[in-house]
Each structure stands twice: as C-alpha cells, then as structure tokens.
C-alpha positions in Angstrom: 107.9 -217.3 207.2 110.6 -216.6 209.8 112.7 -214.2 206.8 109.3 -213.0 205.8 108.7 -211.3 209.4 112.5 -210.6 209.7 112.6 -208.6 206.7 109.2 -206.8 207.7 110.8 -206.0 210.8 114.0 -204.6 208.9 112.1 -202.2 207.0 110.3 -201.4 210.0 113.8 -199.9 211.7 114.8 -198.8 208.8 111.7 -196.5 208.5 111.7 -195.4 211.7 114.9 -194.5 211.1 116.1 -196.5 214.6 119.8 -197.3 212.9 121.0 -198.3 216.2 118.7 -201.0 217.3 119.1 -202.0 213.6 122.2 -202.3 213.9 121.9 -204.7 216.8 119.2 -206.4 215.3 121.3 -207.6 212.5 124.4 -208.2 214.2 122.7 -210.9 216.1 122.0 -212.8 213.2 123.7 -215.3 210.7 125.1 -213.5 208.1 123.3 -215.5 205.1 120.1 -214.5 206.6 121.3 -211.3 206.8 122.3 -211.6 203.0 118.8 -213.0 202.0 116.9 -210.8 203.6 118.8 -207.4 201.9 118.0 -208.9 198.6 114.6 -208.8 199.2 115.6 -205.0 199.7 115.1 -202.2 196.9 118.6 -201.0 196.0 118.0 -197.7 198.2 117.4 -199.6 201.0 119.8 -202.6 200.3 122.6 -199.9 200.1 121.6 -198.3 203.2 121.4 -201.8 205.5 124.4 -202.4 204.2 126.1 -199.0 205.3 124.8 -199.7 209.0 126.2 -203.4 209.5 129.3 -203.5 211.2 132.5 -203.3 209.3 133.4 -206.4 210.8 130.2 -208.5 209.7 129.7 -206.0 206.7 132.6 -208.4 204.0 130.6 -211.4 205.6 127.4 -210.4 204.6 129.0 -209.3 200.9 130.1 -212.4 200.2 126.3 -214.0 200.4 124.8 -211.5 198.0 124.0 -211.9 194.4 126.7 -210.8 192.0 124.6 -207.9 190.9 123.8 -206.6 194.3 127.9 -207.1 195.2 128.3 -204.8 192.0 125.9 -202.5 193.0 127.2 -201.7 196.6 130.8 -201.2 195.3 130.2 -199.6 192.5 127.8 -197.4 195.3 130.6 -196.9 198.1 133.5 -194.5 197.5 136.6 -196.1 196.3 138.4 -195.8 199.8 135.0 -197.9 201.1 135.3 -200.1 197.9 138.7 -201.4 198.3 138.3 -201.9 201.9 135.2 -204.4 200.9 137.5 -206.5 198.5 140.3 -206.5 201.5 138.4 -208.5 204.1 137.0 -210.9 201.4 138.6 -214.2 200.9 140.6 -214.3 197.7 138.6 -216.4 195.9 135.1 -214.7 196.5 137.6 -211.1 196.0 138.1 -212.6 192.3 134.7 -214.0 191.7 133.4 -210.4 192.4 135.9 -208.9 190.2 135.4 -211.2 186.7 132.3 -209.9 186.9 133.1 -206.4 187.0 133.6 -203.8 184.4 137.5 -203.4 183.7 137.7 -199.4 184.8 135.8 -200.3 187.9 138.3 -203.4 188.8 141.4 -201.1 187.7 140.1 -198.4 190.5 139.4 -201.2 193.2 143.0 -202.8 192.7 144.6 -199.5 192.7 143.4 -198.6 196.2 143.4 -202.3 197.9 146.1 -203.4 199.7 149.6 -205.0 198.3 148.3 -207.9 199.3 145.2 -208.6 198.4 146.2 -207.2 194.8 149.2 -210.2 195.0 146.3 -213.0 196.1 143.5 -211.6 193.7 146.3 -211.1 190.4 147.9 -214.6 191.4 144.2 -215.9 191.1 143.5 -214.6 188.0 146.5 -216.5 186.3 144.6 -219.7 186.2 142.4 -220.8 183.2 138.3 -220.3 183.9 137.0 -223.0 185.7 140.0 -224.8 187.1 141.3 -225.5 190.6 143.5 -222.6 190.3 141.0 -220.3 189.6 138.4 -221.4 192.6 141.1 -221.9 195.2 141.7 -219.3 198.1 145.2 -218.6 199.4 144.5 -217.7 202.6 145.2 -221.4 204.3 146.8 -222.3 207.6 150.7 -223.4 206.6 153.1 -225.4 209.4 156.9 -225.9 209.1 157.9 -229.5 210.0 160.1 -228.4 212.5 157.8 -227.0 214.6 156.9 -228.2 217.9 152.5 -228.8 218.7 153.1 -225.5 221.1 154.2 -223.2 218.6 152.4 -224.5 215.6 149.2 -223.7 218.4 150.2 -220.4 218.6 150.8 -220.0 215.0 147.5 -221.1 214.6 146.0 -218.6 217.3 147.9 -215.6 215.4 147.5 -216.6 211.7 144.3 -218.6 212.0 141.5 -215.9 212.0 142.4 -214.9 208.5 142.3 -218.5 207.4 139.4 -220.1 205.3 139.4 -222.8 207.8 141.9 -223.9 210.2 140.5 -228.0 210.6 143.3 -229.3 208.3 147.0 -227.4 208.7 149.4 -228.1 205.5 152.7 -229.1 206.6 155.3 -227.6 204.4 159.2 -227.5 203.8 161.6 -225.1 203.2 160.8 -225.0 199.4 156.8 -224.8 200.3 156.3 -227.9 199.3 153.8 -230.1 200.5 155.0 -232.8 203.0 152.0 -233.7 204.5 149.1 -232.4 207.1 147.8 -232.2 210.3 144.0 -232.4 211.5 144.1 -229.1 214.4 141.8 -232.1 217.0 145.7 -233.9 216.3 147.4 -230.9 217.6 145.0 -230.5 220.6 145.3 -234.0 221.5 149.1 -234.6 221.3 152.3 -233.7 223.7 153.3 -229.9 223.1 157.1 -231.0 222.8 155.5 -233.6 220.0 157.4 -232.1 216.5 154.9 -231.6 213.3 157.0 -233.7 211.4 157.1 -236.7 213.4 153.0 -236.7 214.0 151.8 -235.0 210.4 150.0 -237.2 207.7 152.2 -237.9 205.3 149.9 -239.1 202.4 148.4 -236.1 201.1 145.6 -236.2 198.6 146.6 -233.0 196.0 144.6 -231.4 193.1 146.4 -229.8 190.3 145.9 -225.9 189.8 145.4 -226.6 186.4 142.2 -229.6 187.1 139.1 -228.9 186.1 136.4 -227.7 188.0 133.9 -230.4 187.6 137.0 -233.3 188.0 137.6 -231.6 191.6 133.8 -232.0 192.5 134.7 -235.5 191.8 137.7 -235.8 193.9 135.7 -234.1 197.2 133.1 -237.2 196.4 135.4 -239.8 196.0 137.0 -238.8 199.6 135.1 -237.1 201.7 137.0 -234.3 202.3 136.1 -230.5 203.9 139.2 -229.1 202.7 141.8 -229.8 199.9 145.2 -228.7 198.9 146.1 -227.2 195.4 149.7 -227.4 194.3 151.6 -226.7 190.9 153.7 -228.8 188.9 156.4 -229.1 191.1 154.2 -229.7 194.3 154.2 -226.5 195.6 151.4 -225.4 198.1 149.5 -222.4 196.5 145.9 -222.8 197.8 143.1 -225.0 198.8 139.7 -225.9 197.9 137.3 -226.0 200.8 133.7 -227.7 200.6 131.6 -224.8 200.4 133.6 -223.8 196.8 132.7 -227.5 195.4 128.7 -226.9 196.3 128.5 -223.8 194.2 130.6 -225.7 191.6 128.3 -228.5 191.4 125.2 -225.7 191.3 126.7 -224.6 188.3 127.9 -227.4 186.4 124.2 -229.0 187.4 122.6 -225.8 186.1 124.6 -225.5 183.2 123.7 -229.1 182.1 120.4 -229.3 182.5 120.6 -225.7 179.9 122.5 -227.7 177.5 120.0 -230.5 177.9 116.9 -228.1 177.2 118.7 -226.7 174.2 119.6 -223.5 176.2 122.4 -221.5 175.8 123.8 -221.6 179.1 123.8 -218.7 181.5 125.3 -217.0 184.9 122.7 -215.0 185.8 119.4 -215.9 188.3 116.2 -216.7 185.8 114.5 -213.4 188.0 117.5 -211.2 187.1 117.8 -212.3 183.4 115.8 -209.7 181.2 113.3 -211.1 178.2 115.9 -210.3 175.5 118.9 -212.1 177.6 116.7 -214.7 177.8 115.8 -214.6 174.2 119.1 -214.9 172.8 120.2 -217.9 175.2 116.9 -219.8 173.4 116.7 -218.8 170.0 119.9 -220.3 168.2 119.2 -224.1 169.4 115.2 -222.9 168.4 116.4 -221.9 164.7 118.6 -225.3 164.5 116.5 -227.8 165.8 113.6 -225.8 163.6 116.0 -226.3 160.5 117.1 -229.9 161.5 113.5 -230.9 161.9 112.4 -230.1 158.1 114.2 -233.1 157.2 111.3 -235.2 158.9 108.6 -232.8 156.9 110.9 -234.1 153.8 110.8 -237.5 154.4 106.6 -237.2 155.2 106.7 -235.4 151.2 108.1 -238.4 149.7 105.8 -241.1 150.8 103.0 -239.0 150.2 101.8 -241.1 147.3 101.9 -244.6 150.1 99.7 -242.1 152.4 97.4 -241.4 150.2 96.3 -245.3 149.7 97.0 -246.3 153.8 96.0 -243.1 155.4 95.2 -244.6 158.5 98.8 -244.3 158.4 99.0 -240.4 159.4 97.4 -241.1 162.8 99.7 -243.0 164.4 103.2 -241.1 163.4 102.8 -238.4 166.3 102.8 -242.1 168.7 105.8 -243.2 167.1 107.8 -240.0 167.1 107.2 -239.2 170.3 108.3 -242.9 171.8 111.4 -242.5 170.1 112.4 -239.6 171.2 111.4 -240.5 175.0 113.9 -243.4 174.9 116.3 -241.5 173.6 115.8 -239.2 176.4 115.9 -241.5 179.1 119.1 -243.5 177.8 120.5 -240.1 176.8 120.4 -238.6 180.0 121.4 -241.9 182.3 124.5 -242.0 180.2 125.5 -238.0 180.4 125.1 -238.8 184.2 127.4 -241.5 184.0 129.9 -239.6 181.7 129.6 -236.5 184.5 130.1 -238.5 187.4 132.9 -240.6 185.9 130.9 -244.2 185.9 131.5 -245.0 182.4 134.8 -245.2 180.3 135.2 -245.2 176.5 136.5 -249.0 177.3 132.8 -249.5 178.2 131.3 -249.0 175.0 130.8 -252.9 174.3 128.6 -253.5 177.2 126.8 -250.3 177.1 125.7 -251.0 173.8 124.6 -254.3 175.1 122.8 -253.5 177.6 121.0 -250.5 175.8 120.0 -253.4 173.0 118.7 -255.9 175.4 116.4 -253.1 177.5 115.5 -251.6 174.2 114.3 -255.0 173.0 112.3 -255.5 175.6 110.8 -252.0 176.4 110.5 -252.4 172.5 108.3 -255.7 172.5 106.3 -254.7 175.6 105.2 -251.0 173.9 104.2 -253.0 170.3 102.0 -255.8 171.9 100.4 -253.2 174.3 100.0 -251.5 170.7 99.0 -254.2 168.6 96.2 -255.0 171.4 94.8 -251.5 171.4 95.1 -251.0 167.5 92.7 -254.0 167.2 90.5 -253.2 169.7 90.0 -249.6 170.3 91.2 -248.7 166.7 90.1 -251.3 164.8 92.6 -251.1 162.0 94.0 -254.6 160.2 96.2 -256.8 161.4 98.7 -255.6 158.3 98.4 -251.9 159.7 98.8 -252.9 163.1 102.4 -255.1 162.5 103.4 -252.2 160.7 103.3 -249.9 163.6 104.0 -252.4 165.6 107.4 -253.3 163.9 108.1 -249.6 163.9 107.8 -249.2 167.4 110.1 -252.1 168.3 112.7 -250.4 165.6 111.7 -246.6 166.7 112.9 -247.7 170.6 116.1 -249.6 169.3 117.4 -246.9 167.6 116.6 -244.3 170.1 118.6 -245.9 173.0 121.5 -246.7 170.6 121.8 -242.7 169.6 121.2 -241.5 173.0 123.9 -243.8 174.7 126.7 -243.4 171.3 126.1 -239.2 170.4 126.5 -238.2 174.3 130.5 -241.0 174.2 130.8 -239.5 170.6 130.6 -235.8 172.0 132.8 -236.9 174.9 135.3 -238.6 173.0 135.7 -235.1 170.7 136.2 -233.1 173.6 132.6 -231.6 173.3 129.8 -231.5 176.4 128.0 -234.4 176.2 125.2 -232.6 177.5 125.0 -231.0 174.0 123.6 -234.2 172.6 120.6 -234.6 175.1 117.0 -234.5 174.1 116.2 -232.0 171.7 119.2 -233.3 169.2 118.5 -237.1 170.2 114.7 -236.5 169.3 115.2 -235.0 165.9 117.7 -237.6 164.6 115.5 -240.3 165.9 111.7 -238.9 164.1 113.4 -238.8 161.2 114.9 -242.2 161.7 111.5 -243.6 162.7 109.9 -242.2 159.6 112.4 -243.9 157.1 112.0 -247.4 158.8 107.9 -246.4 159.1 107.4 -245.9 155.5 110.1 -248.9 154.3 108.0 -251.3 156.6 104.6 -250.1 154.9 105.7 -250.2 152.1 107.2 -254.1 152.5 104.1 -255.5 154.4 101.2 -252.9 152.5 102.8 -253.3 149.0 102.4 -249.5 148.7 
C-alpha cells in the first residue's frame, strides 16, 4: 500500500510538473523504493524521474532497476550522460549492465567512461560466466601492514566512500598479496600507534577468481560472512564478494533450478517481461522430448493389448499406478538435487542413499498397496487376483521410482551435467514405463493371461 500511494503521489508531481518538490520528495527516500516505484513508471515517465534525481542518488537508484529499464535509460541519455551512469556504478553492477547490452552500444559507453572504470569493467570481463571473478567488485578497502591504526583511519576516511563496504579492510603486502584483515570496530577500538600488522587477522578465508558461482554461495553459508576476498593463483587480492552479490546468486541458481526441474529452458528475464514466443521456445523443446519419450509407454500399452482385452478391469487402475510412481520419484528426486546443491551428499554416499531410499520406499510401498488392496475390495469390488496384482505393482512402481530419482540426479552429477535436468518430468517418464512392464509381467504371472 505504502508504494501504491508513493507512486500516486509521484505521478501527481510529475503532472503538475512541480520538478522541484519532486525532486525533494525522492531524495528523501531509500533508493530501492525509489527504484520500485519508477518501474511501475511508463518509459516516458520512468526516463523523466530519472532525469530529476540527483546525480548523486541518480547511479544508486540505477543499480535497483530491471536490466531492461537500465538499458533503456542509457541507451536514452546522451553518451556524455551514459558514461557518467556506468562511472559511479560499482564494477560489478557496471559489468552486469553491460553483458547485457548490445556490443555497439557497450563499445560507445567504454569509449567515453573513464580510464578507470574501463580498467575495472575490462578486468571483470576476463573471468568465465558465473564465477567469483566475474561477480566480484574491485572497489574494496586495501591496508599496508606497516601502517599505524591512525593512518590506516584516515585512509579509510579518504578511500572509503568509493568502497563496496568498508566493515572488513584486506591487509596486503608489497606484492598485493593477502596477509590477513582487519574488522574497521578493531581499528576504532585499538591504540592509534597499534601497527596493522601486529593486530590484523591472519587467517583469511579466500575464494578463487576462478570458483563457481553456486560453490561461493556455499562458502558465505558455511561462515557467515558479509564480505569475502577473491584472489588469483598466486594469492593476490583482486576483488571481493559482498553479501548482497550471493542473494542475487542464490535467486538465480534457485530460479534456474526449479526451470530445469519443470522441464523449462532456463531464462534471465522477469516472467512479466518475457514475451509469449520467448516463452514458447524456453517450453517447447523438453514438451517435444518428453512427448517423444512418453510413446514408449503408449508402446508398451499396444503389446499387452491381447492380456487387456480378457482382464480389462485392468485399464482402470494404470492412471493410479503411473501417477504414484512418478510422485516418488519426485519427491526422492528433488530431496537428493537439494542435497547435491547444497553439498550434503558425496558420490562416497551412494551405498547408504540407496539404502535408505529402499527401506522408505518399502515401506511407503507396503503402506500405499494395503490401503489399496482394502479399497479395491470394498469400494471396487474386483478379485482378490486383480487386487495383488496392483497391489504388487504399486509396491514395485514406488521402489523403482525412489531408486531412479535418487541414482539419475548422482549420475547427472557425476558426468558433469545439472542434476536438476533429471527432476520430475524425466524421472516420471522412465518410471510409467517401468511400471507398465512390471504391471503387465505381474498379470500375466498371477492372471495366466
């Protein structure tokens, strides 16, 4: 409700064309809100707002908005205007922008930003997609050992506004390599003649540039950490990874799975700002797979059709069956992708998993078929030969769904593929035709069809 009114009473200045109580109006607020509330904007408006923040607050409020409202307002701004945006933006979001960006456009912006925010952005854009490298900012708060607190305070008070954050300082040598850091509440608290060496922490937690993405998430986890260094092969300081970096990672990778896991191509863009033929060509090629894959269980229906014809009572309860199947393949796929993502299971593990999935899948399995074999009697009223041989089915049907939904996600995993790739939609099409063959082989046994 509250961004509801404040972006009523945005359009309301705007209107009345009162630009400078606008511009005091906005300037008094966060800048995310500020950022929501202009992409709720039409892009005539949206442009305009954005002309009357202050330059100051103007890269702050960039940085919030949607990649194809950032593209819109530089592509919008003369190239002067442009180049001054990607200047005050930290490195990182500076790169972000620019992958996204047409290659003339990113040519023109480079050519008029400064030396160094072309050296920051161009080192960025050495790294390989998606690793530590490629997320990290360069603009971090760096210490000499040597230094005493009081100058490394004053450093701090000269350096420190164009810092991502200046909680955690790196301590560094002559060779910019990474001796250890120092917490800024440590400075504040200790002796100004106290030297950085002598009071720095010396056992630094580091992340490759080359790490990926979704292993970094991980390491924030496992420690707890706001802020963490990057540094190359030869331990070399070249960036750090805050927190807010590691949310939108974990956004995306989160996103991206649960795509996979719906048989969706994955994608970058908002599901508002993705256009029905975008969206069509994410779906469609898992759609025409799965279709193809699943005439295999249309196949196996066609060959028994002689046994159906005698039993078929048999026909009604394959829809049951199927479907159960591929439910506990779904569940056991999707605990163990979670434990693959999160690092809880190891290839090592494989023994006990498959265990463990037996001994639940036994007994989810025996608890579905004598709820079953109860009802079939009953409410169905079908023989006791019928009902043990959808009773048997089920008990197999469960089995072998929690055995290929905990071994195809490891299997992916072990040949380097997503995991996530192997979640329901695969899982349930492997396992209804699997449930078929055992349905029919167990009629056939107890029915003597």
């Amino acid at each position: 409700m509250e961004e509801i009114r404040g972006v009523k009473e945005l359009l309301e200045l705007l209107e009345t064309k009162q630009y400078t109580k606008l511009r005091q109006y906005l300037a008094d607020l966060n800048e995310a809100d500020i950022a929501s509330m202009m992409e709720e904007l039409e892009e005539k408006d949206l442009l305009k707002v954005f002309r009357i923040l202050p330059k100051d607050l103007a890269a702050d409020v960039f940085s919030y908005l949607e990649v194809d409202s950032q593209q819109f307002i530089i592509t919008s701004l003369s190239e002067k205007d442009a180049a001054g945006i990607i200047d005050n933006l930290m490195a990182d979001d500076a790169v972000d922008l620019l992958e996204e960006m047409p290659a003339n456009i990113v040519k023109k912006l480079l050519a008029n930003a400064s030396t160094e925010t072309r050296r920051d952005i161009n080192h960025l854009l050495r790294y390989p997609e998606d690793s530590a490298g490629s997320i990290m900012t360069v603009e971090y708060l760096d210490l000499k050992e040597s230094l005493t607190v009081d100058q490394a305070i004053e450093r701090i008070r000269k350096v420190g506004v164009d810092s991502e954050t200046i909680n955690i300082c790196y301590v560094l040598d002559a060779q910019r390599k990474l001796k250890g850091t120092v917490a800024l509440r440590y400075l504040l608290l200790s002796q100004g003649d106290e030297i950085i060496g002598d009071i720095m922490h010396e056992n630094v937690i580091a992340l490759s540039t080359l790490m990926d993405q979704e292993e970094v998430a991980r390491q924030f986890q496992k420690y707890d950490f706001t802020s963490m260094p990057v540094v190359d092969n030869e331990n070399r300081l070249v960036g750090i990874i805050t927190v807010d970096d590691v949310v939108d990672i974990m956004e995306e990778e989160t996103t991206e799975d649960m795509e996979k896991m719906a048989a969706i191509v994955p994608s970058d863009k908002p599901y508002m700002r993705t256009s029905v033929f975008e969206t069509y060509k994410k779906r469609i090629p898992w759609l025409l797979l799965l279709m193809v894959s699943a005439t295999f269980t249309g196949a196996i229906i066609s060959s028994f059709e002689e046994a159906l014809s005698v039993y078929a009572a048999l026909i009604a309860f394959i829809p049951m069956l199927m479907d159960t199947g591929g439910n506990a393949g779904g569940q056991t796929s999707v605990t163990i992708i979670r434990g693959l993502s999160l690092g809880e299971i190891q290839y090592r593990d494989i023994p006990k998993i498959m265990f463990k999935e037996v001994s639940v899948a036994l007994c989810c399995g025996l608890t579905l078929a004598a709820a079953n074999f109860v009802k079939l009697l009953l409410l169905d009223h079908v023989g006791i030969l019928v009902a043990a041989v959808v009773c048997l089915t089920l008990i197999a049907a469960v089995l072998m769904a929690m055995l290929v939904g905990c071994l195809l996600p490891i299997g992916a995993k072990r040949l380097g593929f997503d995991p996530a790739v192997m979640a329901s939609p695969f899982i349930t099409t492997i396992v209804d035709a699997l449930s078929l063959i055992v349905y029919f082989r167990v009629a056939t046994i107890i029915l003597g069809i």
